[in-house]
Steps between C-alpha positions, in 0.01 A plus 500: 500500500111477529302673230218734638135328406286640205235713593138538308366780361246447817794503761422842661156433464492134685727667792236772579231228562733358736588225345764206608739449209748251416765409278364253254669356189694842521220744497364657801145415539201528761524174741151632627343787580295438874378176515583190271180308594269800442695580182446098390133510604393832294699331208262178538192698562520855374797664304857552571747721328883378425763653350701242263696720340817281588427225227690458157380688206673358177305622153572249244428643122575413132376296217615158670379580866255205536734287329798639740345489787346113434848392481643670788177407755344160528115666424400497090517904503338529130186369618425802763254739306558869518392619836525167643778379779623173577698361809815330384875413649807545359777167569810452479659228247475247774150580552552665815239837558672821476157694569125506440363740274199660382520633110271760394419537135477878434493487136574345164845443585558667888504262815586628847674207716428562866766351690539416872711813666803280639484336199416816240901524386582119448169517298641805278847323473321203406260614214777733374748200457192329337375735266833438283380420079148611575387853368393551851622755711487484909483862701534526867161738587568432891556864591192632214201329756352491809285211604220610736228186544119495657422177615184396652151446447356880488846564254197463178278785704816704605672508110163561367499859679823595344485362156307487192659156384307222424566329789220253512651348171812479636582104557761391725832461392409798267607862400432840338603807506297788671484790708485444869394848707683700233781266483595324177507117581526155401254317728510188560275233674758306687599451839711258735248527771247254399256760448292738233749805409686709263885573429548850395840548318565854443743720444708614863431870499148382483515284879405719749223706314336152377526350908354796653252472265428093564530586892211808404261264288514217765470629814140423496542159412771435814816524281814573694833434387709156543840383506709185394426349805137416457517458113753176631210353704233558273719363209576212716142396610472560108727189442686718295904424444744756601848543320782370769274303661257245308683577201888484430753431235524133724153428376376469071118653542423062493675489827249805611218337357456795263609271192164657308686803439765298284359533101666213322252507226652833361700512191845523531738447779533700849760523780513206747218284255760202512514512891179550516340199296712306746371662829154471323529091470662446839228669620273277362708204594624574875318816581719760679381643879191651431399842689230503683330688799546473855258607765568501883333295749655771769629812486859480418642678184696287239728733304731435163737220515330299814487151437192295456506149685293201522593164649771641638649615166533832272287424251571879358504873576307800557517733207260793688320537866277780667223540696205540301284775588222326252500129668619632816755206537876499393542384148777390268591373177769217450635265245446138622552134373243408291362207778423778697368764264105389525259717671392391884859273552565417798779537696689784330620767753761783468818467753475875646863544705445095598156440525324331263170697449192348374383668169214403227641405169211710270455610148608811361392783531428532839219780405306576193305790416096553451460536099 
């Protein structure tokens, strides 16, 4: 028997803009509202609007929650200052990733863990098995916040209008807590759009007054709201992963070529630090497929799971494809063998239903914002 999809404290709200909605990682969520491209292009030039209230919440307090939380993630926790957040996995023993994080340091001893929505409850399950002989204590907040996020260039000019916070010292990968258009808030400047913008985390009841008052405050600077669809293509010409897809418990964050992430340096041990000092020196030895980006000569789409040839071999696999409304090309990111991986080789196509299309082997990412 299926169980019904969550719905957001926006649901209602999201249906009466007309928007397309569609079951993902068991929530139902806004696919788009009109058009994709337009709703990528504002994103890249002016402001979009997206409700993220779908991601894991998990509040991690206590006297040991650095030290807890440095064991159970592969990131040194106790060096994130108060008001600071830090991107971070959590692995298995074997070294394989359960899910990227992002840890926010609310207080002295109070970190929010933002999981990944498919992956929000093996997360919980996780850190709760985890947290056993540390005075730490792990607490499901899931159903206390809604996500909304402005993303964009203008987001600075359009938060400004509804907010006294001291947004211009707020660095990225930072926090503090505030009052957003009459809505208490922990803002946030982060993003998975490869833009400027803020997070707001507040509290559900809160969702629809604080979005009408976003879509109010904007309107002059061309915000209009977006769906998942367009935050995929702007996170991929972002080069950044996506759980399921660059990263999986197959691959140790070495494999993904995220091994920075890994803190060996801090004291004590962690979960999967064994499995992953050997991933770490075969990597250095006989370096794993390396991902990279793909951009098409022609027009043809790659998608998830085609195979990337040269010579008449599969020399690995597409990880993520789209069209990219920025390049205006097709574009994907793959896992290849090393010989390959260098920018401009030649040669490399992706086999799309039996022919072998010609792509550019380039750098990530594929686009990189104005500072």
């Amino acid at each position: 028997m299926s169980t019904a999809p969550r719905l957001t404290a926006l649901d209602t709200l999201h249906r009466s803009l007309g928007a397309t909605m569609t079951d993902f990682a068991g929530w139902d969520m806004p696919l788009r509202y009109a058009s994709e491209r337009d709703e990528h292009n504002a994103v890249r030039t002016r402001a979009g609007l997206f409700d993220l209230s779908h991601m894991g919440e998990i509040t991690v307090t206590g006297p040991e929650a650095a030290a807890f939380l440095s064991y159970a993630l592969v990131g040194n926790i106790a060096t994130v200052g108060n008001g600071r957040a830090r991107y971070t996995m959590i692995v298995r023993e074997d070294g394989g990733i359960v899910d990227d994080l992002i840890v926010y340091r609310l207080g002295e001893s109070e970190y929010m863990v933002v999981a990944n929505a498919g992956n929000a409850q093996i997360v919980l399950d996780a850190l709760t098995e985890r947290v056993s002989g540390f005075d730490a204590e792990v607490r499901d907040d899931r159903d206390a916040y809604a996500l909304l996020a402005v993303q964009g260039p203008e987001s600075p000019a359009i938060m400004k209008a509804v907010t006294d916070a001291d947004l211009d010292g707020l660095k990225y990968y930072a926090g503090l807590p505030g009052t957003v258009a009459g809505v208490p808030a922990l803002i946030a400047r982060t993003g998975y759009t490869g833009e400027d913008g803020f997070e707001l985390f507040v509290a559900a009841e809160h969702a629809e007054q604080l979005w009408r008052a976003l879509t109010e405050a904007g309107a002059p600077h061309g915000l209009i709201p977006c769906g998942l669809s367009c935050r995929d293509t702007l996170r991929l010409e972002a080069g950044m992963p996506l759980y399921g897809h660059e990263l999986t418990t197959a691959l140790t964050p070495f494999d993904a070529g995220l091994g920075r992430v890994v803190k060996f340096e801090k004291e004590g041990d962690f979960v999967g630090r064994a499995a992953l000092t050997a991933a770490a020196e075969r990597a250095e030895t006989a370096p794993p497929r390396k991902l990279v980006g793909l951009i098409a000569e022609g027009r043809r789409v790659p998608r998830a799971g085609f195979a990337v040839v040269a010579d008449g071999k599969v020399i690995g696999e597409v990880t993520s494809g789209a069209p990219s409304p920025t390049l205006g090309r097709p574009i994907a990111m793959a896992y290849v063998d090393a010989a390959f991986a260098a920018r401009g080789t030649e040669g490399v196509g992706v086999d799309i239903r039996g022919t072998h299309e010609p792509y550019e082997v380039v750098a990530l990412p594929f686009y990189k914002r104005q500072k």
